[in-house]
GUDOSE-830759 format. One record per atom (N, C-alpha, C, CB): residue in three letters; x, y, z; chain; residue number from 1. Coordinates in pm, whole numbers, always signed. Glycine has a CB too. Layout:
BEGIN
 residuo     xx     yy     zz cadena num
     ALA      X      Y      Z      A NUM
...
***
This chain:
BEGIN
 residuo     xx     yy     zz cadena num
     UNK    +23  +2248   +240      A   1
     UNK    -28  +2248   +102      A   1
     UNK    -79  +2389    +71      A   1
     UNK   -141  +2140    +82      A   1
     UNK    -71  +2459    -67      A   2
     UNK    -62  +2557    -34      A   2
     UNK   -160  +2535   -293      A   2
     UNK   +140  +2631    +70      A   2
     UNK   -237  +2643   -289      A   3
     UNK   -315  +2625   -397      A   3
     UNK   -308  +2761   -416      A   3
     UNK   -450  +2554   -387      A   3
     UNK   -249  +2803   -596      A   4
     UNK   -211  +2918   -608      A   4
     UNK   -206  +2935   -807      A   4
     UNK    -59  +2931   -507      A   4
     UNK   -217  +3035   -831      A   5
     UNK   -238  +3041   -957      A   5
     UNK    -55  +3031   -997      A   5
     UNK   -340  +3188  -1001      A   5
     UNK    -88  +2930  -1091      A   6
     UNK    +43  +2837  -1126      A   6
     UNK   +133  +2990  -1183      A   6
     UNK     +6  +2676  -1282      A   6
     UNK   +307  +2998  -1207      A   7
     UNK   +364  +3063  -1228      A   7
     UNK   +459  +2980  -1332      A   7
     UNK   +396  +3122  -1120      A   7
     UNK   +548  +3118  -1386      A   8
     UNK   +626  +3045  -1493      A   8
     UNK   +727  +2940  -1473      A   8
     UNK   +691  +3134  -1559      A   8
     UNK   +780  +2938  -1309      A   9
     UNK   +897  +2867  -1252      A   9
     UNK   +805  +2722  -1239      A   9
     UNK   +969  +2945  -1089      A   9
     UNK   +701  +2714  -1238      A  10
     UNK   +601  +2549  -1226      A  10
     UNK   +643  +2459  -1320      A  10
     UNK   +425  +2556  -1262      A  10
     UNK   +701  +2528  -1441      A  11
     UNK   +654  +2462  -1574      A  11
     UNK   +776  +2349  -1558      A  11
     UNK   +655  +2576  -1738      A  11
     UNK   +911  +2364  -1499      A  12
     UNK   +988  +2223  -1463      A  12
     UNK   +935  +2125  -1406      A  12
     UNK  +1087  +2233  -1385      A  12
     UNK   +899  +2139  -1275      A  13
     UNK   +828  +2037  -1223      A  13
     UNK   +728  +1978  -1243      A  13
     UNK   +813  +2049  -1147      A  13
     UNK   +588  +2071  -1333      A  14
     UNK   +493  +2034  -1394      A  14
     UNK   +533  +1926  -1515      A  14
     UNK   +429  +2152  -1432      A  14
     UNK   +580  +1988  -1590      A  15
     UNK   +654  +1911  -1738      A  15
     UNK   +726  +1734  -1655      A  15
     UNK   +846  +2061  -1822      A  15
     UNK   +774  +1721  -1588      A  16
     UNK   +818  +1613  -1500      A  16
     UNK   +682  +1526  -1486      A  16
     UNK   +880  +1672  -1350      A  16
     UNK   +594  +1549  -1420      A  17
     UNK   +459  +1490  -1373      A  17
     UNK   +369  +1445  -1509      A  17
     UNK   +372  +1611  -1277      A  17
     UNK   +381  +1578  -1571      A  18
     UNK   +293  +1568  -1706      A  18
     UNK   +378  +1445  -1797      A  18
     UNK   +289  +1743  -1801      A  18
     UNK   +475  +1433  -1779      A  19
     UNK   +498  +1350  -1909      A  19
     UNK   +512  +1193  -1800      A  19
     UNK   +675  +1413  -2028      A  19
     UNK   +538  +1174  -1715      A  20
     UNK   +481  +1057  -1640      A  20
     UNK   +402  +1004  -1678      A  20
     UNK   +442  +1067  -1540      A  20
     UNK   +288  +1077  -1700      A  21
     UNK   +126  +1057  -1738      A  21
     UNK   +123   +991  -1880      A  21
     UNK    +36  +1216  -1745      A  21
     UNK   +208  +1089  -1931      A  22
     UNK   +175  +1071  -2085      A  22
     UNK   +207   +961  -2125      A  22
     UNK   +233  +1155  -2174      A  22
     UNK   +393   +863  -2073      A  23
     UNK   +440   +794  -2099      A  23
     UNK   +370   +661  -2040      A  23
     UNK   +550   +833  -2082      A  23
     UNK   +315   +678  -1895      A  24
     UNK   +312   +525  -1834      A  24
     UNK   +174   +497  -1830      A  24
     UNK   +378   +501  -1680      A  24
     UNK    +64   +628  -1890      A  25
     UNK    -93   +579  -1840      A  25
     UNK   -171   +610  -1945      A  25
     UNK   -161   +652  -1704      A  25
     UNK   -288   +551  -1951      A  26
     UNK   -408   +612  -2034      A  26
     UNK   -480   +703  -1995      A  26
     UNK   -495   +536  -2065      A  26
     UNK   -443   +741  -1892      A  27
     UNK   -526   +842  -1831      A  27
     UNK   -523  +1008  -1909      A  27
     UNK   -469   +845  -1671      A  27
     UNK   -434  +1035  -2031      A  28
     UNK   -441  +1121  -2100      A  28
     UNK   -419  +1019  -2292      A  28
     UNK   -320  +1242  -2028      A  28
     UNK   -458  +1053  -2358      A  29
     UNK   -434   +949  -2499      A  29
     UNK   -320  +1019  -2555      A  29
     UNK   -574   +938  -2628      A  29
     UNK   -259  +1120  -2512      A  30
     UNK   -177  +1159  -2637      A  30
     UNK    -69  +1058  -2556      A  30
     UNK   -134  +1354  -2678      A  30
     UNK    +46  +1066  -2670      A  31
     UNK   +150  +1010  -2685      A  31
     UNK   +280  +1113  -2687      A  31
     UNK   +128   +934  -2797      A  31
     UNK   +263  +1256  -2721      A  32
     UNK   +334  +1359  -2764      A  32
     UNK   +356  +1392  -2607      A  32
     UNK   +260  +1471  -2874      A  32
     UNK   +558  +1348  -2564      A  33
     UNK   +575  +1459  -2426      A  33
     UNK   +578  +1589  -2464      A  33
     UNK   +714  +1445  -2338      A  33
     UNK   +558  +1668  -2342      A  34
     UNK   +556  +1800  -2350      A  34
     UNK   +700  +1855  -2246      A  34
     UNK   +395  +1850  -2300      A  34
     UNK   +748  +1989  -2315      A  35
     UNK   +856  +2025  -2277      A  35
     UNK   +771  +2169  -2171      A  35
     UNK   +971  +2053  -2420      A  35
     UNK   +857  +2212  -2100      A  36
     UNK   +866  +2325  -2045      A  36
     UNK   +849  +2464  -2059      A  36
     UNK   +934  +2319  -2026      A  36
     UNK   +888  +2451  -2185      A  37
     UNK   +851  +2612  -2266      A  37
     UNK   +677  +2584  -2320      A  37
     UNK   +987  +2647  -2453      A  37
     UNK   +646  +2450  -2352      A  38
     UNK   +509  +2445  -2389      A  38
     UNK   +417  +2465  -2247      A  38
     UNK   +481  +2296  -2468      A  38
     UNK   +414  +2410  -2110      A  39
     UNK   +353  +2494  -2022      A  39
     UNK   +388  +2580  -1970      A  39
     UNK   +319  +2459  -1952      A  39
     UNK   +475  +2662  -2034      A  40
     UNK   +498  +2810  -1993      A  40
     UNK   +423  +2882  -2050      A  40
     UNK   +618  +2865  -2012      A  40
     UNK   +418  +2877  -2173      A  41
     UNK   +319  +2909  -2226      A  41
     UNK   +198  +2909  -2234      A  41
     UNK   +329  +2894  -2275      A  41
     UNK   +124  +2770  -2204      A  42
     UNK     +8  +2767  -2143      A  42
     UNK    -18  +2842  -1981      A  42
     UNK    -15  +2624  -2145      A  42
     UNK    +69  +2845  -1928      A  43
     UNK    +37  +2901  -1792      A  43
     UNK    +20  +3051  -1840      A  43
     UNK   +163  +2874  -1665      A  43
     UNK    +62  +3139  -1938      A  44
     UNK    +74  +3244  -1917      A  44
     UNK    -73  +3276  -2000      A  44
     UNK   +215  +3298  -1951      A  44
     UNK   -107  +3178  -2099      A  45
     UNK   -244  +3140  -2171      A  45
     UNK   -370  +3172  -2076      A  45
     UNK   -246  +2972  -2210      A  45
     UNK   -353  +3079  -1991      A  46
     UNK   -460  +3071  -1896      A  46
     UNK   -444  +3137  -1786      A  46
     UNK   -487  +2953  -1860      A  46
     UNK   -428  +3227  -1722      A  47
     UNK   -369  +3293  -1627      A  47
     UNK   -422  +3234  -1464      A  47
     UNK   -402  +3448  -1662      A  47
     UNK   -549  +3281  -1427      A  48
     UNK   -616  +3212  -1306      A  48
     UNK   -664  +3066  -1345      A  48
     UNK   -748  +3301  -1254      A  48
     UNK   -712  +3068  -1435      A  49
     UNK   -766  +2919  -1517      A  49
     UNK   -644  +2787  -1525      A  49
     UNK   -807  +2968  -1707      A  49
     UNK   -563  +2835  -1472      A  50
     UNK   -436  +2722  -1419      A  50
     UNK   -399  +2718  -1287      A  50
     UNK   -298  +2747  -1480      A  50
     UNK   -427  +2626  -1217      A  51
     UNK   -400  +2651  -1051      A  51
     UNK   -303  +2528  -1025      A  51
     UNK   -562  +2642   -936      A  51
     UNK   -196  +2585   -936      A  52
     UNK   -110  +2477   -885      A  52
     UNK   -135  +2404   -723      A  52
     UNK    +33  +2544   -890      A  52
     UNK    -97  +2309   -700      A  53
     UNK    -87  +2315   -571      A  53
     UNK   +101  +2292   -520      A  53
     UNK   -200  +2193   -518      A  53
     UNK    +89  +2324   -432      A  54
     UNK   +260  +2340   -415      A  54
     UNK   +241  +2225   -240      A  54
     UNK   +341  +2586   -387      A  54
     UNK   +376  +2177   -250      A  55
     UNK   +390  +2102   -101      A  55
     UNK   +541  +2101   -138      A  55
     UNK   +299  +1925    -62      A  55
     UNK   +610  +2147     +3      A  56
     UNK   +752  +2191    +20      A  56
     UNK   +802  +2251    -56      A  56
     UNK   +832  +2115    +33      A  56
     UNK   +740  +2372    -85      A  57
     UNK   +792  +2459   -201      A  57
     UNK   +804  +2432   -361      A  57
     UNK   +914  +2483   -167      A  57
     UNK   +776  +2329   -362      A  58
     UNK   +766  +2285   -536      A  58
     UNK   +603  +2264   -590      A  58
     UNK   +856  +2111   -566      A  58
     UNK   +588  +2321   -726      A  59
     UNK   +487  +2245   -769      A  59
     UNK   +435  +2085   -798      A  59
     UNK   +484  +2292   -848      A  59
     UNK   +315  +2052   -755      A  60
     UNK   +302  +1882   -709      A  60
     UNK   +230  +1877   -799      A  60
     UNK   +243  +1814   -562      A  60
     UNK    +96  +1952   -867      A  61
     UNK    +32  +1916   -967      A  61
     UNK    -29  +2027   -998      A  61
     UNK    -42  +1813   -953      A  61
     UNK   -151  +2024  -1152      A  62
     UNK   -240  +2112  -1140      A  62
     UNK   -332  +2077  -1189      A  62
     UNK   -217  +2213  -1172      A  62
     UNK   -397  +2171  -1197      A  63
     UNK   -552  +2185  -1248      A  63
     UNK   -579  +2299  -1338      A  63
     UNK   -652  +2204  -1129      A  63
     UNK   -641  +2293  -1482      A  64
     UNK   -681  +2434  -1537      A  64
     UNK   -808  +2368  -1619      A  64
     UNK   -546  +2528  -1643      A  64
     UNK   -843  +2503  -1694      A  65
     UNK   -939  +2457  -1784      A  65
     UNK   -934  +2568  -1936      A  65
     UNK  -1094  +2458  -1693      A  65
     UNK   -990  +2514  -1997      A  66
     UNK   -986  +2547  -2147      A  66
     UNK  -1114  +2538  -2187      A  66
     UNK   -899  +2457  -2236      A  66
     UNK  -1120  +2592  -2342      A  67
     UNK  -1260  +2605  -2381      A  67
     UNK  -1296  +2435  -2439      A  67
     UNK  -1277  +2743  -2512      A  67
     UNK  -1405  +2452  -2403      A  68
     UNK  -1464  +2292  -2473      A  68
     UNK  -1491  +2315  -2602      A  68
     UNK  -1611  +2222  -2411      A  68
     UNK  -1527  +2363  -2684      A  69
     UNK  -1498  +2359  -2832      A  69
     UNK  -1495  +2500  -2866      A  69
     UNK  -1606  +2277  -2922      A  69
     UNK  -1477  +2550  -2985      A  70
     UNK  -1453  +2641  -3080      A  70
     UNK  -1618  +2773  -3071      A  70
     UNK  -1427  +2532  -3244      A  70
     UNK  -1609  +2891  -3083      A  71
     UNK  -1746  +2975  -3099      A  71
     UNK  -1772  +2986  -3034      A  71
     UNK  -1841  +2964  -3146      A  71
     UNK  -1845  +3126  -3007      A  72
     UNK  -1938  +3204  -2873      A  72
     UNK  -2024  +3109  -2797      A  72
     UNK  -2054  +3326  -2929      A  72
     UNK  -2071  +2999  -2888      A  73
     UNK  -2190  +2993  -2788      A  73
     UNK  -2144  +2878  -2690      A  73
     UNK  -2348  +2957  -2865      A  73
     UNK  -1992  +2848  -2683      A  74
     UNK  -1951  +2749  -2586      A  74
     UNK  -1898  +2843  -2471      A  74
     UNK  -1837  +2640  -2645      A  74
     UNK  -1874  +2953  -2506      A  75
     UNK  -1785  +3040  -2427      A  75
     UNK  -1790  +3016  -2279      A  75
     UNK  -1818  +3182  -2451      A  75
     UNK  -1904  +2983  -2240      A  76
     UNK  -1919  +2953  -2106      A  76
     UNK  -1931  +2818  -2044      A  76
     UNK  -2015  +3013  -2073      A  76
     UNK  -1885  +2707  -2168      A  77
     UNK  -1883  +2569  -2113      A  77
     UNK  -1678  +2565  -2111      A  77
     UNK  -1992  +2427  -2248      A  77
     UNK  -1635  +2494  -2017      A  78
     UNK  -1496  +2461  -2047      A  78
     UNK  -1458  +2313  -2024      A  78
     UNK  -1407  +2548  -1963      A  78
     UNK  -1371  +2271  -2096      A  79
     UNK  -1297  +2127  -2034      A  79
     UNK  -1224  +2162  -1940      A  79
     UNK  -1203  +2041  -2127      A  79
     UNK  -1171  +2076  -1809      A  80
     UNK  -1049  +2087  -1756      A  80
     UNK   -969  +1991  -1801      A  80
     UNK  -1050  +2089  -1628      A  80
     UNK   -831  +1978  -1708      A  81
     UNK   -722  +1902  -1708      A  81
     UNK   -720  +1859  -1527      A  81
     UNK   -582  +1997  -1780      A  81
     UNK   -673  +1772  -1466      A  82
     UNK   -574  +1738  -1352      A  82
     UNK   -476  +1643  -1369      A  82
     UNK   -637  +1696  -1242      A  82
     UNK   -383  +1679  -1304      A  83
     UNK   -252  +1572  -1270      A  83
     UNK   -205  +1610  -1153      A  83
     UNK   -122  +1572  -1371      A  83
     UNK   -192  +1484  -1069      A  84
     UNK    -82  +1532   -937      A  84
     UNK    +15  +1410   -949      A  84
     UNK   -163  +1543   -750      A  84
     UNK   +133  +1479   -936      A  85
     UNK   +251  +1398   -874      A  85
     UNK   +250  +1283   -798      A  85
     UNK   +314  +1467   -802      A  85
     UNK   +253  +1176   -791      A  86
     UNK   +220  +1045   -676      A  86
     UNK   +255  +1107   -535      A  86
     UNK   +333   +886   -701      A  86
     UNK   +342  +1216   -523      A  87
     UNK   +354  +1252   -337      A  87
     UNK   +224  +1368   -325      A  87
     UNK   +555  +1350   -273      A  87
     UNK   +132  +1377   -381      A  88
     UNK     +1  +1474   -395      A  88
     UNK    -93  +1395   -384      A  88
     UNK    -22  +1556   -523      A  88
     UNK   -105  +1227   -404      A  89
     UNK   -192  +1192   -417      A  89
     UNK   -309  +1172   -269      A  89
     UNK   -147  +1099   -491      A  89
     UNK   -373  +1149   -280      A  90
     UNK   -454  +1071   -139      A  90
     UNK   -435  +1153    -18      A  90
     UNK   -388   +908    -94      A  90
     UNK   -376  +1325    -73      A  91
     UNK   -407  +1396     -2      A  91
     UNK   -463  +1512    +58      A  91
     UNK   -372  +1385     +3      A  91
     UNK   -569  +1522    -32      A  92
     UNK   -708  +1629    -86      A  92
     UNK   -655  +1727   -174      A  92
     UNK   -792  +1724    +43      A  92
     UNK   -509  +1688   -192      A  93
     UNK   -482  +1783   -322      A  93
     UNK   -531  +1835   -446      A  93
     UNK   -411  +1753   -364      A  93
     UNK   -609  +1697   -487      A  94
     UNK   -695  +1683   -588      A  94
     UNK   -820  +1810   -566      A  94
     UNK   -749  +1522   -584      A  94
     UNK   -915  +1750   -475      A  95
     UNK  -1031  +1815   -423      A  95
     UNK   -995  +1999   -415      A  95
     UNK  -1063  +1735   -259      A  95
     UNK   -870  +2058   -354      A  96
     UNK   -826  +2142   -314      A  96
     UNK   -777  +2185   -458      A  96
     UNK   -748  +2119   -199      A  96
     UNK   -750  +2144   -542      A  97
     UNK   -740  +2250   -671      A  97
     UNK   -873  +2249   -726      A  97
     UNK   -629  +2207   -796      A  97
     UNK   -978  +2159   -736      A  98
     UNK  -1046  +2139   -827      A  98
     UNK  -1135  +2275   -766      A  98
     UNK  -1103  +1982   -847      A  98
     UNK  -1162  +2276   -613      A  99
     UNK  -1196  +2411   -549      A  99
     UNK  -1191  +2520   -605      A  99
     UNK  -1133  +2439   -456      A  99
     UNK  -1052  +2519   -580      A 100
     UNK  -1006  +2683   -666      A 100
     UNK  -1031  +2694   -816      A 100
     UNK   -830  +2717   -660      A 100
     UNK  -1006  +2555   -897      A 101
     UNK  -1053  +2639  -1019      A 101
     UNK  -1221  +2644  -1028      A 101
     UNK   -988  +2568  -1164      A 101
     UNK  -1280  +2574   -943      A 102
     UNK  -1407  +2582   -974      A 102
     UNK  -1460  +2771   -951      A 102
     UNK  -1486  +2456   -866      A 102
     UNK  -1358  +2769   -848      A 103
     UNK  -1410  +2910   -805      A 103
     UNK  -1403  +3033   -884      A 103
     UNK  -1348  +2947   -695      A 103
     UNK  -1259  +3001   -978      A 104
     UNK  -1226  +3107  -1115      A 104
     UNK  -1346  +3077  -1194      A 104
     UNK  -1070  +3074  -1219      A 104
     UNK  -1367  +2960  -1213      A 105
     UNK  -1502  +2929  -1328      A 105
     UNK  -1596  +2983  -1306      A 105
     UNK  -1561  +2802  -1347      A 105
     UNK  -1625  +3034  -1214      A 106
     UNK  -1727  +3068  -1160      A 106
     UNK  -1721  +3218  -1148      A 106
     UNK  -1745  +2998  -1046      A 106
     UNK  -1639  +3272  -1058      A 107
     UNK  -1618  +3431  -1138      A 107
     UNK  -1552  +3466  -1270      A 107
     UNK  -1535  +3516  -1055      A 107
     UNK  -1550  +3386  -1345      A 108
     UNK  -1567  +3415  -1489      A 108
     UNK  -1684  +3409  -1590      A 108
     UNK  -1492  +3347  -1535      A 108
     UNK  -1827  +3318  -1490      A 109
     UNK  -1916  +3321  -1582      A 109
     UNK  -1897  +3184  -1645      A 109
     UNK  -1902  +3440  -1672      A 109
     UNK  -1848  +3097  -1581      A 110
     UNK  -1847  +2979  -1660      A 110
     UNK  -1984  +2864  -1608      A 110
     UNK  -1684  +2912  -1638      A 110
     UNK  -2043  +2858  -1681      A 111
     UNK  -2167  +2782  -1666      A 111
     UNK  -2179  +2612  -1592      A 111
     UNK  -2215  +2779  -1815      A 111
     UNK  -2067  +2507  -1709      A 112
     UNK  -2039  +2398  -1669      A 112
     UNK  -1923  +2368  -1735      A 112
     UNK  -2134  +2315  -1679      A 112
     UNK  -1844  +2244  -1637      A 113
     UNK  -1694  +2220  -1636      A 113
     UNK  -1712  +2074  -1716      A 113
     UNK  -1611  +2214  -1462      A 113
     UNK  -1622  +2026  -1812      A 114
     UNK  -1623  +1894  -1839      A 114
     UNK  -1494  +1813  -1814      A 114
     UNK  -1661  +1884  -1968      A 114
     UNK  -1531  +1685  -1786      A 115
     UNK  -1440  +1621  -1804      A 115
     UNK  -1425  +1500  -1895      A 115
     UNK  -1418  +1603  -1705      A 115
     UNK  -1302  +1458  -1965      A 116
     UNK  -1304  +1360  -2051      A 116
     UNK  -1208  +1255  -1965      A 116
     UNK  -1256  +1408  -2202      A 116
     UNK  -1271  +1144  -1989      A 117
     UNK  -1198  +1088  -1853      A 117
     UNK  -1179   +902  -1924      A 117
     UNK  -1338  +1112  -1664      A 117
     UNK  -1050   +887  -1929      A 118
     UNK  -1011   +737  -2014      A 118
     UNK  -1089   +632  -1883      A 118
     UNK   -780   +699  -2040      A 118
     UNK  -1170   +560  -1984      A 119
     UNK  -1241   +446  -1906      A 119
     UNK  -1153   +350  -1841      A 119
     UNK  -1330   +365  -1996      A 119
     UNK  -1067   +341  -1858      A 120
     UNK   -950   +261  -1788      A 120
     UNK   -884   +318  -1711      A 120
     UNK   -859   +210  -1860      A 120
     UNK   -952   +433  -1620      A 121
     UNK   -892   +476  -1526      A 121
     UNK  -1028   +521  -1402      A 121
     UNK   -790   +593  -1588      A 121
     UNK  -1106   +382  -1352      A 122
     UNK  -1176   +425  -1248      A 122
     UNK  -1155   +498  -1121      A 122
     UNK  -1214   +345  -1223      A 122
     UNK  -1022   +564  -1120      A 123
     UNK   -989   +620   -963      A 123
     UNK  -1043   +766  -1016      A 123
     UNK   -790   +612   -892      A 123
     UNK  -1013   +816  -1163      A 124
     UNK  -1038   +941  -1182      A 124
     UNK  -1163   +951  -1198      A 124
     UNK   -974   +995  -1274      A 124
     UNK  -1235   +845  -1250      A 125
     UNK  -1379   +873  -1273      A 125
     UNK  -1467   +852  -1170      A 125
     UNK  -1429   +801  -1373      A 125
     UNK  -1410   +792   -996      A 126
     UNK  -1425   +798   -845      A 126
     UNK  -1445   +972   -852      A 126
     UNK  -1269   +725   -742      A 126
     UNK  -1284   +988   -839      A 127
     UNK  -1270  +1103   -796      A 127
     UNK  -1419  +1272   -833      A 127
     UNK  -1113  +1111   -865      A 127
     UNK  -1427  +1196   -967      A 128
     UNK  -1492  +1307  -1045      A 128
     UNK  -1638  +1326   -948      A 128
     UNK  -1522  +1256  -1228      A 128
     UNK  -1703  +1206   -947      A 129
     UNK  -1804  +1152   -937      A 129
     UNK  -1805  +1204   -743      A 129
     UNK  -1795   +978  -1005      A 129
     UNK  -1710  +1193   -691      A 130
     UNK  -1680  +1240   -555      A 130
     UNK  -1726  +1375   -539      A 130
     UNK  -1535  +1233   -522      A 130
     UNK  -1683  +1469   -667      A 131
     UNK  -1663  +1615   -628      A 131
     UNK  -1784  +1682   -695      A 131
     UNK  -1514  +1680   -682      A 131
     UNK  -1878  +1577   -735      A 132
     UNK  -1993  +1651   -784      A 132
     UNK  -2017  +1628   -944      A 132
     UNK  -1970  +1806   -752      A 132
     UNK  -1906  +1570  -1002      A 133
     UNK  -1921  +1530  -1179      A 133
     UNK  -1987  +1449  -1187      A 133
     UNK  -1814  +1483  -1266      A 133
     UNK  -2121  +1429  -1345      A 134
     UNK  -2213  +1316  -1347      A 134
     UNK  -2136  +1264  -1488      A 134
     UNK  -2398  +1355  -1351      A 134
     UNK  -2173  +1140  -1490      A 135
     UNK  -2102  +1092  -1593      A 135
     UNK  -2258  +1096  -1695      A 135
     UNK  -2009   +925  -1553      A 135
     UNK  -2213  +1134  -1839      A 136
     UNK  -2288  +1193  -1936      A 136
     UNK  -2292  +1100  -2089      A 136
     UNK  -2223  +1340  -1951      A 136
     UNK  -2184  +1064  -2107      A 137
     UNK  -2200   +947  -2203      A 137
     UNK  -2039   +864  -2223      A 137
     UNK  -2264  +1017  -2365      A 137
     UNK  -2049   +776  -2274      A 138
     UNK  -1913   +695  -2300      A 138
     UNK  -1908   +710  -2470      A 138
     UNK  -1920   +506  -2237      A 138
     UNK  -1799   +744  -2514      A 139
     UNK  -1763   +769  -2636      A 139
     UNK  -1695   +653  -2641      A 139
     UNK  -1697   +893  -2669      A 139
     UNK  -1729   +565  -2720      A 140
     UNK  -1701   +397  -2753      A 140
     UNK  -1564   +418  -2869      A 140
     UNK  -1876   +297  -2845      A 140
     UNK  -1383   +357  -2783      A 141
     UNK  -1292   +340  -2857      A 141
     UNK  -1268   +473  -2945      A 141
     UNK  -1319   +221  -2924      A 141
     UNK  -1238   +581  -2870      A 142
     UNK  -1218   +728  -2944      A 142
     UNK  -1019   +733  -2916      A 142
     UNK  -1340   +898  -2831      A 142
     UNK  -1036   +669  -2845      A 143
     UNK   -861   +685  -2818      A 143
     UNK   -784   +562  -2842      A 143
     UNK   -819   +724  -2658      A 143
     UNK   -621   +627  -2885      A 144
     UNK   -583   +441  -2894      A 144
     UNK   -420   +500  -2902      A 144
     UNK   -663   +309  -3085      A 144
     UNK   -396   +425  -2786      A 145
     UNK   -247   +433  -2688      A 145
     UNK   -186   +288  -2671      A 145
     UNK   -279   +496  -2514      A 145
     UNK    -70   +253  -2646      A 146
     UNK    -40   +123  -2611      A 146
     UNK    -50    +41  -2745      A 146
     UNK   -134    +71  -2497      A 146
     UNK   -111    +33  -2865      A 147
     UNK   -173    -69  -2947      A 147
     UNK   -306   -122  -2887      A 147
     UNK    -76   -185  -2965      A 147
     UNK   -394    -30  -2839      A 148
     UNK   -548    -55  -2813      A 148
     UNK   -631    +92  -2815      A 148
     UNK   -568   -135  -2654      A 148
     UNK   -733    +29  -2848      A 149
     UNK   -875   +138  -2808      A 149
     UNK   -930   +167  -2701      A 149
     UNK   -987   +109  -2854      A 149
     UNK   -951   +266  -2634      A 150
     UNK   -975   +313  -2520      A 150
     UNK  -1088   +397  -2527      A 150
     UNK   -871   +370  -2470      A 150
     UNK  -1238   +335  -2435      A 151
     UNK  -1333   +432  -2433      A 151
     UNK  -1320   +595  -2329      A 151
     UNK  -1451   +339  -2391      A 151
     UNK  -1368   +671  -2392      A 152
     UNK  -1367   +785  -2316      A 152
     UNK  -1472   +787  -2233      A 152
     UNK  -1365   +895  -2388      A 152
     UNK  -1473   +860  -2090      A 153
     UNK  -1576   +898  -2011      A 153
     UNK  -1604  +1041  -2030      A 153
     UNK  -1549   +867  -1876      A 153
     UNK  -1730  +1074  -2067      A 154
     UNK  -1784  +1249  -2042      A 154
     UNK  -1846  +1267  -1963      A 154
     UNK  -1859  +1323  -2128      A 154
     UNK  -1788  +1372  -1852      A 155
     UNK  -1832  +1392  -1732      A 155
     UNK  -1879  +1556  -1702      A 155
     UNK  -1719  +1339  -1643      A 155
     UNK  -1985  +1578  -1602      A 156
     UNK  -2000  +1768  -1636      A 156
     UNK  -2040  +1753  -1532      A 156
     UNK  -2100  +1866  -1758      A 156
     UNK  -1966  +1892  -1510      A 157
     UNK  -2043  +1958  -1374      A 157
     UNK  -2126  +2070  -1388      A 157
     UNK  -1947  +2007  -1270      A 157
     UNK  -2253  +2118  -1355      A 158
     UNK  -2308  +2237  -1316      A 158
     UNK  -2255  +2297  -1249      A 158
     UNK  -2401  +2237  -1273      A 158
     UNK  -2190  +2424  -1251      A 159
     UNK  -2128  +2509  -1164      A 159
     UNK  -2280  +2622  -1122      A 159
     UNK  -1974  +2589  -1255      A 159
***
């Protein structure tokens, strides 16, 4: 396993994983797949702030982060993202990116990390809660996928 600031050749295999997500879970609310040229672009967006992990030479998942809202005075709070591939799972892949980007966040001056996390997905809100995330409030039916409402989890870390 090998954790590396994601490159432009990721964005096939990423785009594969990512729209998995999009299509079969709540674990993200949009509905809109994403193509290849759209995380190419984001990878080149976020430069260290996108980390891959790779196993047998391909990208398996990632991790980045973005600003949590709009204006200076968030500048130093960010949201992330994760997704891994089902052959990434249950095998500290997770933990092992969230590492590295914690570590860019951190030599960038980033204060605290958030996460928004679909209540109908307790493995991620395990996971969060594993690596040091406190859960902060439930935003009651903000999302709605499938033909239902889905509460959000807000989760933060102190870096």
């Amino acid at each position: 396993m090998i954790i590396r600031p994601a490159r432009p050749e990721d964005a096939e295999p990423l785009t594969v994983i990512l729209n998995d997500v999009i299509d079969n879970t709540t674990i993200t609310f949009t509905s809109e797949r994403k193509n290849a040229q759209y995380l190419r672009d984001d990878i080149a967006a976020r430069g260290a702030a996108f980390q891959v992990v790779e196993l047998d030479g391909e990208a398996a998942g990632y991790a980045s982060y973005f600003p949590f809202r709009n204006g200076p005075g968030y500048a130093r709070t960010k949201e992330h993202s994760i997704a891994l591939a089902p052959r990434a799972r249950g095998k500290g892949a997770g933990r092992a990116l969230m590492a590295a980007l914690e570590a860019e966040a951190r030599r960038e001056g980033v204060h605290s990390l958030w996460a928004g996390v679909s209540a109908e997905n307790p493995s991620g809100r395990a996971f969060h809660a594993a690596i040091g995330f406190e859960e902060i409030a439930t935003l009651s039916e903000v999302g709605f996928k499938f033909g239902r409402w889905i509460d959000l989890v807000l989760m933060q870390k102190k870096l």
